[in-house]
Short mmCIF file of the C-alpha atoms (twelve columns), coordinates in Angstrom:
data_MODEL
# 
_entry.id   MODEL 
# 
loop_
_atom_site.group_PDB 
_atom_site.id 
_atom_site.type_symbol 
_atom_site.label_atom_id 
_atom_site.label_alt_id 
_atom_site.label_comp_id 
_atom_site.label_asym_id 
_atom_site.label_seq_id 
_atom_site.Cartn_x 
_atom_site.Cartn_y 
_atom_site.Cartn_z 
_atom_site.pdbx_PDB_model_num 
ATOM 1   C CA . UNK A 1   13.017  -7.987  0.073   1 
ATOM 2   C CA . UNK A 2   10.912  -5.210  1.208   1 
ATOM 3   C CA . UNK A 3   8.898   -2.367  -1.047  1 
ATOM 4   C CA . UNK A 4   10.451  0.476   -2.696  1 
ATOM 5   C CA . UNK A 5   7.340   2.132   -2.974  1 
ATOM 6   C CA . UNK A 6   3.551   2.310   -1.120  1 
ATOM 7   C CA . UNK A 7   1.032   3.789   -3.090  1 
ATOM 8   C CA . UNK A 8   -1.339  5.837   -0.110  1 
ATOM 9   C CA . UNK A 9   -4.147  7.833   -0.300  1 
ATOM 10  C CA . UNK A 10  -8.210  8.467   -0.591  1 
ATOM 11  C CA . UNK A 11  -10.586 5.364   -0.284  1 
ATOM 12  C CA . UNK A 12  -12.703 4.249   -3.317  1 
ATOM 13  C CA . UNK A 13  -9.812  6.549   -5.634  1 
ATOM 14  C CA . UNK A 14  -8.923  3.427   -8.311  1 
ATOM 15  C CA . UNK A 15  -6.069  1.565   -6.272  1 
ATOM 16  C CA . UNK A 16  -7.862  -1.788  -7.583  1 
ATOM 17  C CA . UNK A 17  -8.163  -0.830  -11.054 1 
ATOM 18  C CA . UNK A 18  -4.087  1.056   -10.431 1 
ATOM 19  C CA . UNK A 19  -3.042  -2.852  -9.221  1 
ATOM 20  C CA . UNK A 20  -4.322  -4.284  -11.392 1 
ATOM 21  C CA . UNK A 21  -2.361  -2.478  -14.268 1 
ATOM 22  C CA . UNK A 22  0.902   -2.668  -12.242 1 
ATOM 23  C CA . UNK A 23  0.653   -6.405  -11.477 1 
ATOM 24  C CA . UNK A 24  0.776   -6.342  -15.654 1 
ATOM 25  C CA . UNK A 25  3.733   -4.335  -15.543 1 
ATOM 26  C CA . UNK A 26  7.358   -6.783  -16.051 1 
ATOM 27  C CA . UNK A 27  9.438   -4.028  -14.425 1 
ATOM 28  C CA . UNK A 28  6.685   -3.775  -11.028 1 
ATOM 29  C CA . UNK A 29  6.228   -6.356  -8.619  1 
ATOM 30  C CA . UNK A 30  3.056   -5.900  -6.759  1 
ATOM 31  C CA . UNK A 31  1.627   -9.045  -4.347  1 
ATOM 32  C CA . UNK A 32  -0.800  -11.328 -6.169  1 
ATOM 33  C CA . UNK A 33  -2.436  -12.759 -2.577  1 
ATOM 34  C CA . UNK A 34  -2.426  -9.334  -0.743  1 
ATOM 35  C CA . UNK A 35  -3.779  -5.969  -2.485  1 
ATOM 36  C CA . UNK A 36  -4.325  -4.160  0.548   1 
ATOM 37  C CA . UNK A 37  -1.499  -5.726  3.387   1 
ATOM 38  C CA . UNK A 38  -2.229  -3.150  5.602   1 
ATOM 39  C CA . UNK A 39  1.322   -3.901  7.526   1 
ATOM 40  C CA . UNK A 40  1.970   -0.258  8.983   1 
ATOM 41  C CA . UNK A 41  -1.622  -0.428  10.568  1 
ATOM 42  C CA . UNK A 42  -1.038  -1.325  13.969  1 
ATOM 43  C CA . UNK A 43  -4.383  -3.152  14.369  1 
ATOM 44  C CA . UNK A 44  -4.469  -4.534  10.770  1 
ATOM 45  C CA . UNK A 45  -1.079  -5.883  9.308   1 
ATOM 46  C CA . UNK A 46  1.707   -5.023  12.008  1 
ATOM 47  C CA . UNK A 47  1.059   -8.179  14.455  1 
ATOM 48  C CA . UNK A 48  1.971   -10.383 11.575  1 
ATOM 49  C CA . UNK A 49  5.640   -9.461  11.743  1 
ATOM 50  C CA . UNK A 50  8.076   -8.758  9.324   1 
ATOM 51  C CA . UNK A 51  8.889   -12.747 8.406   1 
ATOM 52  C CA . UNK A 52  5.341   -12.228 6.856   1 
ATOM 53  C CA . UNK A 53  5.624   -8.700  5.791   1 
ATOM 54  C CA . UNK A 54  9.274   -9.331  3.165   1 
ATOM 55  C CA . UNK A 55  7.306   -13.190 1.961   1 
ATOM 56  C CA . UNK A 56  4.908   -10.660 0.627   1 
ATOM 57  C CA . UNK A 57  7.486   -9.809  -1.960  1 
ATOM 58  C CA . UNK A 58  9.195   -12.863 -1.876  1 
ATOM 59  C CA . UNK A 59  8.753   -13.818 -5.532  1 
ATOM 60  C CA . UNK A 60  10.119  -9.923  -6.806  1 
ATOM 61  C CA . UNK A 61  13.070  -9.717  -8.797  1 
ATOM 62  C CA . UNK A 62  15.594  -7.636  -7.489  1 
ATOM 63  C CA . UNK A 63  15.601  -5.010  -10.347 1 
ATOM 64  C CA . UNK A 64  11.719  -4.683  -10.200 1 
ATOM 65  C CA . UNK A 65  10.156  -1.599  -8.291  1 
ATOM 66  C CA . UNK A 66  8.248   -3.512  -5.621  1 
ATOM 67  C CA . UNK A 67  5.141   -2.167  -4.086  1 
ATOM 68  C CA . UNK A 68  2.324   -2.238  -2.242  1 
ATOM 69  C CA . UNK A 69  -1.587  -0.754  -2.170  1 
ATOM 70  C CA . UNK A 70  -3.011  0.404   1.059   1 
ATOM 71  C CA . UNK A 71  -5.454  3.065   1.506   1 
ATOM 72  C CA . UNK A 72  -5.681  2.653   5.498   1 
ATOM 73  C CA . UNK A 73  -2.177  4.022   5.482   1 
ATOM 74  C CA . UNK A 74  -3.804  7.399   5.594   1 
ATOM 75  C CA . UNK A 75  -6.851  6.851   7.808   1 
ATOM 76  C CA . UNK A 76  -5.663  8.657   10.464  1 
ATOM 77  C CA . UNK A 77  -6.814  9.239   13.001  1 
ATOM 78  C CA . UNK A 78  -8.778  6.172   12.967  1 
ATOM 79  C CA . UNK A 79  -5.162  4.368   12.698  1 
ATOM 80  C CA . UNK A 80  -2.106  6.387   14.058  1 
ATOM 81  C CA . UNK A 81  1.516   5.770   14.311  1 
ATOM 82  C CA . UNK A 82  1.668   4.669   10.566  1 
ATOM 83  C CA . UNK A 83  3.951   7.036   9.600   1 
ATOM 84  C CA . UNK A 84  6.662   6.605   12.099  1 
ATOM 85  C CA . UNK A 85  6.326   3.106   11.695  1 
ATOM 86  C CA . UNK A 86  6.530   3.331   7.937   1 
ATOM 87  C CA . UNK A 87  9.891   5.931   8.432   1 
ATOM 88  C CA . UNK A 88  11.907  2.980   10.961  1 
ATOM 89  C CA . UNK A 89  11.618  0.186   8.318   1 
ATOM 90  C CA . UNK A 90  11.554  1.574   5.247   1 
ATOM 91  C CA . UNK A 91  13.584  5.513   5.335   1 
ATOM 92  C CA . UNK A 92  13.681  5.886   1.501   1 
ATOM 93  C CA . UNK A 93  10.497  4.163   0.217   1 
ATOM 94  C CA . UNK A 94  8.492   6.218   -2.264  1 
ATOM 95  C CA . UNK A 95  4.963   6.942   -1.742  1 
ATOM 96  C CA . UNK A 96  2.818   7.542   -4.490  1 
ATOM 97  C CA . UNK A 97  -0.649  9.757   -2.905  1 
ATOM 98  C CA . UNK A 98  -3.845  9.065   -5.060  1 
ATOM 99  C CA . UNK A 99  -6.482  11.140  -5.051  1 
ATOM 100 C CA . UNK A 100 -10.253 11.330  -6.313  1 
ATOM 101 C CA . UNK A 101 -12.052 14.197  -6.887  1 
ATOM 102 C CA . UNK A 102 -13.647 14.898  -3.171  1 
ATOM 103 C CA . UNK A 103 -17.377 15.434  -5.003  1 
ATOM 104 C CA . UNK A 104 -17.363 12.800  -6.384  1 
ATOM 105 C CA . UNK A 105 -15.760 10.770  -3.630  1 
ATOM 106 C CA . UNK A 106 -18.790 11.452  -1.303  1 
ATOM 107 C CA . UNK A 107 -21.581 10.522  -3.402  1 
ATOM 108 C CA . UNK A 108 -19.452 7.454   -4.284  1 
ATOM 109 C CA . UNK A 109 -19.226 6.525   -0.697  1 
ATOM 110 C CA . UNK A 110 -22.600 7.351   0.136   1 
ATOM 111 C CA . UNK A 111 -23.934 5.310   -2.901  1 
# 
């Protein structure tokens, strides 16, 4: 099984907090092991192969949304090619785009 959704977005915006509340959730299936996979990130996740990629959901029940956290998806263009990898494999996934105020991003970072 593979995700329906990938939630995307800003750095330091709450995606530990947001997996932690959907890992709660009986209708969401997020990966216990692997909060961040990173799989569409050439230089992170993609090496590992798909084999590893679908055990990542491998315990999902098949009418559970299925998803995955990972922020790097949208580092670009410190990682490229994400997208088009992201479009092959998975054509109707959802992705949900968190965002943090940008204020108070940068003195977050910076702190």
């Amino acid at each position: 099984m593979l995700p329906t959704f990938i939630v995307i977005g800003a750095r330091k915006s709450g995606t530990s907090s947001l997996w932690e509340y959907l890992k709660g959730h009986p209708g969401i299936f997020v990966p216990e092991e692997e909060k961040e996979p990173k799989f569409f990130v050439e230089e992170r996740g993609w090496g590992a192969g798909l084999e590893w990629y679908e055990g990542l959901f491998a315990g999902a029940r098949e009418d559970q949304a299925r998803g995955e956290l990972s922020t790097d998806y949208t580092a670009f263009p410190l990682y490229t090619g994400v997208p088009a990898r992201m479009k092959a494999l998975l054509p109707d996934v959802r992705l949900v785009y968190v965002m943090r105020d940008p204020i108070e991003h940068l003195r977050s970072a910076y702190a």
